[in-house]
C-alpha positions in Angstrom: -11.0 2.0 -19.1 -12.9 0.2 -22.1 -16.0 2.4 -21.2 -14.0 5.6 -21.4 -15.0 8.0 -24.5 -12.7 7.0 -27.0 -10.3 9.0 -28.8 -10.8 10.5 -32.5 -9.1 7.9 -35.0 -6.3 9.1 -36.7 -6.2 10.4 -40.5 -3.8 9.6 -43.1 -3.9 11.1 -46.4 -4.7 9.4 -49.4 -5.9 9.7 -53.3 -8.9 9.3 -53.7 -10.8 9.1 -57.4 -12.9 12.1 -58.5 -14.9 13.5 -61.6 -12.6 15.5 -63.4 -13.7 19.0 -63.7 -14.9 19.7 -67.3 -17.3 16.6 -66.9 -16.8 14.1 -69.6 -16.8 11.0 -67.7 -13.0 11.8 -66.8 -11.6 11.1 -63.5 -8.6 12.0 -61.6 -6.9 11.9 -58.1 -7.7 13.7 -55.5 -5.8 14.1 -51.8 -7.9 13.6 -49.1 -7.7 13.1 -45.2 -9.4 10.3 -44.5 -9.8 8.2 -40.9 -7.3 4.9 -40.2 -9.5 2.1 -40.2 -7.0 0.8 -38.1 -8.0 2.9 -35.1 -11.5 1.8 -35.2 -12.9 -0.3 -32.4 -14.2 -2.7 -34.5 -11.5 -3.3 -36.6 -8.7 -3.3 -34.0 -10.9 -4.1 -30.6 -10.9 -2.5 -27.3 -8.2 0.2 -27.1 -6.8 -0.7 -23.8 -7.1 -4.4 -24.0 -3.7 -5.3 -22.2 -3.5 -3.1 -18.7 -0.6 -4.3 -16.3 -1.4 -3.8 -12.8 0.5 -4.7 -9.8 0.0 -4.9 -6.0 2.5 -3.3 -3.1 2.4 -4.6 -0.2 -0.3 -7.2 0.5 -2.7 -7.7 2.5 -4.5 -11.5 4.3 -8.3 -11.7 4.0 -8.7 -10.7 7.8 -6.8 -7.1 7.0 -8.2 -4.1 6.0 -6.7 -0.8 5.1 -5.0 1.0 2.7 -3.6 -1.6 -0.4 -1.1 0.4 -3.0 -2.1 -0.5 -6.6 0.5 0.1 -10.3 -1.0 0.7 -12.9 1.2 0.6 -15.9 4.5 2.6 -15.2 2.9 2.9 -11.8 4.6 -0.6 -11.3 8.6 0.2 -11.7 7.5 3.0 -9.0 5.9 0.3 -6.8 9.2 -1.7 -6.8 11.4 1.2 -6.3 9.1 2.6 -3.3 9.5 -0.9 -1.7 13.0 -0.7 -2.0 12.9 2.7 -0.1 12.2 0.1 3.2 9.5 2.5 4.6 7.6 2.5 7.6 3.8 1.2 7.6 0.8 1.7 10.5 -1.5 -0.4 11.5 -4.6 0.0 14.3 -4.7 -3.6 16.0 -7.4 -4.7 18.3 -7.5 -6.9 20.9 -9.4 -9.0 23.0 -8.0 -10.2 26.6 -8.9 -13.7 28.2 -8.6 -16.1 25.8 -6.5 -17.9 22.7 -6.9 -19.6 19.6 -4.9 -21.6 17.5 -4.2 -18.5 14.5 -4.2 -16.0 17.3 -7.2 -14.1 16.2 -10.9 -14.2 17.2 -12.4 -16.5 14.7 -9.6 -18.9 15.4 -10.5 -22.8 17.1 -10.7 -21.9 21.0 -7.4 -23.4 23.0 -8.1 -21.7 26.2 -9.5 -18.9 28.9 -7.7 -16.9 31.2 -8.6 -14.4 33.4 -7.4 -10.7 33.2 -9.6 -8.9 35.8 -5.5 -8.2 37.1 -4.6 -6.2 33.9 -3.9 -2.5 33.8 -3.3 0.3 31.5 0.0 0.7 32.9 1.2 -2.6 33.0 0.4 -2.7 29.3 2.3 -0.1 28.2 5.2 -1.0 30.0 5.1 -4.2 27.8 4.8 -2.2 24.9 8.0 0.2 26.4 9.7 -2.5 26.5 8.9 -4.3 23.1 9.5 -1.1 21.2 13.2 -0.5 23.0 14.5 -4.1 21.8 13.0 -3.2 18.2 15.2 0.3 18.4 18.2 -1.7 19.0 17.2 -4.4 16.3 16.5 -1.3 13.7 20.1 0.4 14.3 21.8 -3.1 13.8 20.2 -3.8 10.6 20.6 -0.1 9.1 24.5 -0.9 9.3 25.1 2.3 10.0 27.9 3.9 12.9 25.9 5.8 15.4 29.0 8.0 16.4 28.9 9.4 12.2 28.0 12.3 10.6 26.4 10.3 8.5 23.9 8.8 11.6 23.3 12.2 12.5 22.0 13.2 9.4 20.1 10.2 8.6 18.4 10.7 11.8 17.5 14.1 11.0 15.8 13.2 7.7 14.3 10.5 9.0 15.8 7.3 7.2 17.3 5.4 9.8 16.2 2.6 8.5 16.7 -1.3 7.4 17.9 -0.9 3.6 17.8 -4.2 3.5 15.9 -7.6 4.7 15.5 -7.6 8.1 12.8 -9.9 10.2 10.0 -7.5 11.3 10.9 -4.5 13.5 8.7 -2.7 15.1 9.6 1.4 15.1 7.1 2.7 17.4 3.9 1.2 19.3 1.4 2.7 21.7 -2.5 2.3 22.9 -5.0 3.7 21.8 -7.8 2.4 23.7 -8.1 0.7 26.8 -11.5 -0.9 28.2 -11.3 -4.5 29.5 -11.2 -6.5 28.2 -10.8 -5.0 25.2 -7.6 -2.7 23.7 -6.8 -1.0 20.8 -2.7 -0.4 19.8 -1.4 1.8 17.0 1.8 0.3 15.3 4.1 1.8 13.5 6.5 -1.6 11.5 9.0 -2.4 8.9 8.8 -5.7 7.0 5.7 -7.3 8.8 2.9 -9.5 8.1 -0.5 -9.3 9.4 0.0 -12.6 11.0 3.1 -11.3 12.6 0.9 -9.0 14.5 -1.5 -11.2 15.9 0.7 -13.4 17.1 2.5 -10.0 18.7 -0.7 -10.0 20.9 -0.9 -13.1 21.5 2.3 -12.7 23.3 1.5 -9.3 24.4 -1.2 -11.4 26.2 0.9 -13.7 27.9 3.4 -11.3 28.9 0.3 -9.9 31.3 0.4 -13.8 32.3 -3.2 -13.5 31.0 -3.9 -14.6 26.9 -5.2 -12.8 23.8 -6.2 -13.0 20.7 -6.6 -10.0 17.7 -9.7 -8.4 17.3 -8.9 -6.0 14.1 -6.2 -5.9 11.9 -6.1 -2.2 9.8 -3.3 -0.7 7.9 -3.6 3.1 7.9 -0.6 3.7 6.5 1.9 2.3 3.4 4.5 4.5 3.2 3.5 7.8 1.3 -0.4 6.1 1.1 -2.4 6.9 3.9 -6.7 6.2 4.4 -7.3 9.4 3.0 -5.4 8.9 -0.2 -7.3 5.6 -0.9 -10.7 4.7 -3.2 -13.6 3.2 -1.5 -15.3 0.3 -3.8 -17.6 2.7 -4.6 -15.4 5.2 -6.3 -13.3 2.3 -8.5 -13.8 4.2 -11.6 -11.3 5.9 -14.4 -12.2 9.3 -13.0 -11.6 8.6 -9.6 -8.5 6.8 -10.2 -6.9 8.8 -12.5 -7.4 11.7 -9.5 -6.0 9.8 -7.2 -2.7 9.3 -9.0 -2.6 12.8 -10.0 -3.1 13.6 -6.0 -0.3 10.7 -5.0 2.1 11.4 -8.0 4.4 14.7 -5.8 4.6 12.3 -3.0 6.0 9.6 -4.4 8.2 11.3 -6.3 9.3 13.4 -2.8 10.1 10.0 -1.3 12.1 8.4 -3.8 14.0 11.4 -4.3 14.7 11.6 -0.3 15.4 7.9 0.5 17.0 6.8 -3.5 18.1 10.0 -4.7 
């Protein structure tokens, strides 16, 4: 922002001395429009010299993906999109046939297992199953009477949801991939950490009475945010950013409308 061109300074008027007209030596006051040394750089310093920027919803140094950034009033809208309780997305890989201590592959080795016995199908009846007890754990925490009008048009919009804390549910999970013994899953969770997801499958793992550990951790999604919203590193410039809130600005504004009113 300090590179930016600058603005113009401002001009104040003030009266200045001048020769008189009729010469003579005489001298009178003039008005003139004249810059406010206040507004120059080196009398006042950079113009953006205090910038408050704030981070959404984080993410560990083994996670990748899409990371919301305030900037300025950016951050009130932060806090009240993180009130709104939405839903994030994350690609998770994963490696059958063995387990470490932190549950992902760079972790201290505890053991080897075989999974020559695993199949698509048996997976995905484990994940059936976890995302069915996560439904029932979403509709008890959204406090909300099923047999309502009000359910019915919650569900409708879309915002049956946790307005609340909740431990992590998980709203919707498939695979993507499936090539032993690797795997790929697509998550869709409220109120999760990355760690919460490896150890998911870890125990994904031993539910297959086999073990493993997480390969990838990548959100796609925060809420309104998706990959195609965010900046590579090499596009963290004013321009750039001040597009991308421009381009994010109708969504955000959609959502907390919807969900807060």
């Amino acid at each position: 922002l300090n590179a930016a061109p600058g603005r113009p300074p401002r001009k104040q008027v003030r009266f200045l001395p001048a020769p008189a007209p009729g010469g003579g030596g005489a001298v009178e006051l003039v008005a003139a429009r004249v810059p406010v040394l206040a507004d120059h750089p080196l009398v006042r310093g950079p113009r953006f010299k205090k910038l408050k920027i704030g981070a959404g919803h984080r993410l560990d140094v083994k996670a990748s993906g899409v990371f919301v950034l305030g900037i300025g009033h950016g951050n009130k809208l932060l806090t009240d999109l993180y009130n709104c309780h939405l839903t994030k997305v994350y690609t998770v890989g994963g490696l059958f046939g063995k387990a470490t201590d932190d549950f992902s592959d760079t972790g201290n080795l505890v053991e080897k297992t075989t999974f020559d016995h695993i199949t698509r199908e048996k997976l995905e009846r484990i994940l059936a199953v976890i995302q069915g007890t996560n439904q029932k754990a979403l509709l008890m925490y959204s406090n909300i009477d099923m047999k309502t009008q009000e359910a019915y048009e919650l569900a409708v919009k879309g915002l049956i949801r946790p307005m609340g804390k909740s431990p992590p549910i998980i709203t919707a999970v498939r695979c993507l991939q499936f090539e032993l013994p690797e795997f790929q899953l697509e998550i869709h969770c409220l109120h999760e950490t990355q760690q919460y997801l490896r150890k998911m499958v870890h125990e994904i793992g031993l539910e297959l009475k086999s073990s493993a550990v997480c390969t990838q951790v990548r959100r796609t999604r925060d809420g309104v945010f998706t990959v195609d919203d965010a900046l590579p590193r090499t596009q963290w410039n004013l321009r750039s950013i001040q597009e991308a809130i421009r381009n994010c600005q109708l969504k955000v504004e959609t959502e907390l409308e919807k969900t807060l009113g």
